[in-house]
N, C-alpha and C positions, 0 to 999 in steps of 0.2 A: 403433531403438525409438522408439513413438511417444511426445514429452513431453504430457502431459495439463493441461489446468485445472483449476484450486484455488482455490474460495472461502472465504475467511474473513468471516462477516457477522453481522448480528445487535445489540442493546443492550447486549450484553455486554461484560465487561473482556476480552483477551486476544487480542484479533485480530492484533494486531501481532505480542506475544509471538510465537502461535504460527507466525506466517509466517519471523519470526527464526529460532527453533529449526529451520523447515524449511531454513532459507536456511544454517546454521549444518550440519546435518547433510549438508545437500549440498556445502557447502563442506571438512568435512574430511575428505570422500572424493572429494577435489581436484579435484570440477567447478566452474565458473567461475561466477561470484554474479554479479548485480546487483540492488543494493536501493535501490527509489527509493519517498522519502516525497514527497507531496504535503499543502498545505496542514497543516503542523505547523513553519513556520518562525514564530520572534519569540518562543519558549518555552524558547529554551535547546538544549543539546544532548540528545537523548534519547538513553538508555543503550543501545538497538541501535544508532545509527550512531555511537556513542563505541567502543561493542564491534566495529561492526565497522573502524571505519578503525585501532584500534590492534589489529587480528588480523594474524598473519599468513598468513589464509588469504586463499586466491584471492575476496574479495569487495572489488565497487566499492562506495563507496555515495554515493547522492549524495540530499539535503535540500535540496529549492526553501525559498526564501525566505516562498513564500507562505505566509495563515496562517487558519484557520478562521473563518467568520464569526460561528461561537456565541460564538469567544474578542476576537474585534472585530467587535461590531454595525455598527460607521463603515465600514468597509470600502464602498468602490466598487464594485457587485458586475459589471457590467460591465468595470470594469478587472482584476479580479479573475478574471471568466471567461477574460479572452485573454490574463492571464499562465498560468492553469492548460493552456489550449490550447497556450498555446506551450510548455510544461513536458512535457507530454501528448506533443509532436509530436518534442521532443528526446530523450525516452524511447524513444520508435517506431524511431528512426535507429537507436539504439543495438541494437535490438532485433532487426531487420533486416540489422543486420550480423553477424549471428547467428555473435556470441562470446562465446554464454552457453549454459550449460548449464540453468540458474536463472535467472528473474526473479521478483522480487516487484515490484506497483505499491499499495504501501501507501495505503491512503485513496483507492484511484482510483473505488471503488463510491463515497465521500463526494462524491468532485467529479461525479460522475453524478447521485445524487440530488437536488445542490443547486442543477442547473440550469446548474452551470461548466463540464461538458463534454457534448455530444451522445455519447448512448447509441450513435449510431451508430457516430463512431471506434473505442468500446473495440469494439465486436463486431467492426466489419472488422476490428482488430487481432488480435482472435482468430480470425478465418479469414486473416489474412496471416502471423502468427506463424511461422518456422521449426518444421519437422515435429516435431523433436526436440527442441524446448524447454519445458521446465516452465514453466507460467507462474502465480502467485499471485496473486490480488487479493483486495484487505481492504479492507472500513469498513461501515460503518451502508447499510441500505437496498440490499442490492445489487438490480438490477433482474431481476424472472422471467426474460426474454432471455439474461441471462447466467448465470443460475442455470440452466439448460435446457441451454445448450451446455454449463459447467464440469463436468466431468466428477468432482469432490470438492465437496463441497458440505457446511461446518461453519456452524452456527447458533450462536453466542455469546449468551445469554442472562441477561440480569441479574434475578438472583433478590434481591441484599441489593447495596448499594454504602455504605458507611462515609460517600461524599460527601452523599449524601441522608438517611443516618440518624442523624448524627453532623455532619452539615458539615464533613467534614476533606476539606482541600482536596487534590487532586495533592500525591502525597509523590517525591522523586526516587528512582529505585533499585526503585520500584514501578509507579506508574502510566507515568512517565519517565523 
């Protein structure tokens, strides 16, 4: 069977969520996870990869260190593209050695957008990709190219946000 692409994108809350739940329902009909966040390291543990390293389903998951540059404007952004490259390229291995049933590449449209990684790797990624592997990506801005080829295609749009209307900040258990 062939595995398809999945976008989660958009201004909206929920794109992680809903790639979790995908990652979660494929996992407990015991095909093999892996969930990698990009650029959300230095904010603590978020409640998907606390969820998933204390499941005991068959999911990896692994949180680069890296950390968004809306949440540190200081950031080097050069130093910062060739750790996401190299974070990018450790994913791929993994990827390629196709012991996954599931992948999600959470916030990999974010490091696309913001310049941290050529559009080009994610695409050859998605024509290198094993035949049979679902693949996820999620964040802000995903590029037409890869909305064109992903085969699922959800739009997250922010209608009302409490942090704008209210200033309440990131609550754990909800937005993390």
């Amino acid at each position: 069977m062939r595995g398809m692409i999945h976008v989660y994108t958009g201004n909206g809350k929920g794109k992680t969520t809903a790639a979790f739940g995908l990652a979660t329902r494929s996992a407990g009909h015991g095909k093999r996870v892996l969930f990698a966040q990009f650029l959300k390291g230095g904010r603590g543990e978020s409640g998907e990869i606390l969820a998933g390293r204390a499941s005991t389903l068959k999911m990896k998951v692994i949180r680069f260190a890296e950390i968004h540059p809306r949440f540190d404007p200081t950031v080097d952004r050069e130093e910062l593209a060739r750790k996401v490259q190299a974070d990018f390229e450790e994913v791929r291995q993994e990827i390629l050695k196709d012991d996954y049933d599931l992948v999600v590449l959470d916030e990999v449209d974010n490091c696309v957008s913001q310049d941290l990684l050529p559009i080009e790797r994610l695409l050859a990624l998605l024509e290198e990709k094993p035949e049979r592997l679902e693949l996820v990506l999620t964040g802000r801005g995903a590029d037409p190219r890869v909305i064109e080829r992903a085969d699922y295609v959800t739009e997250m749009k922010k209608i009302k946000h409490p942090a704008e209307t209210e200033g309440t900040p990131a609550r754990k258990g909800i937005e993390f």
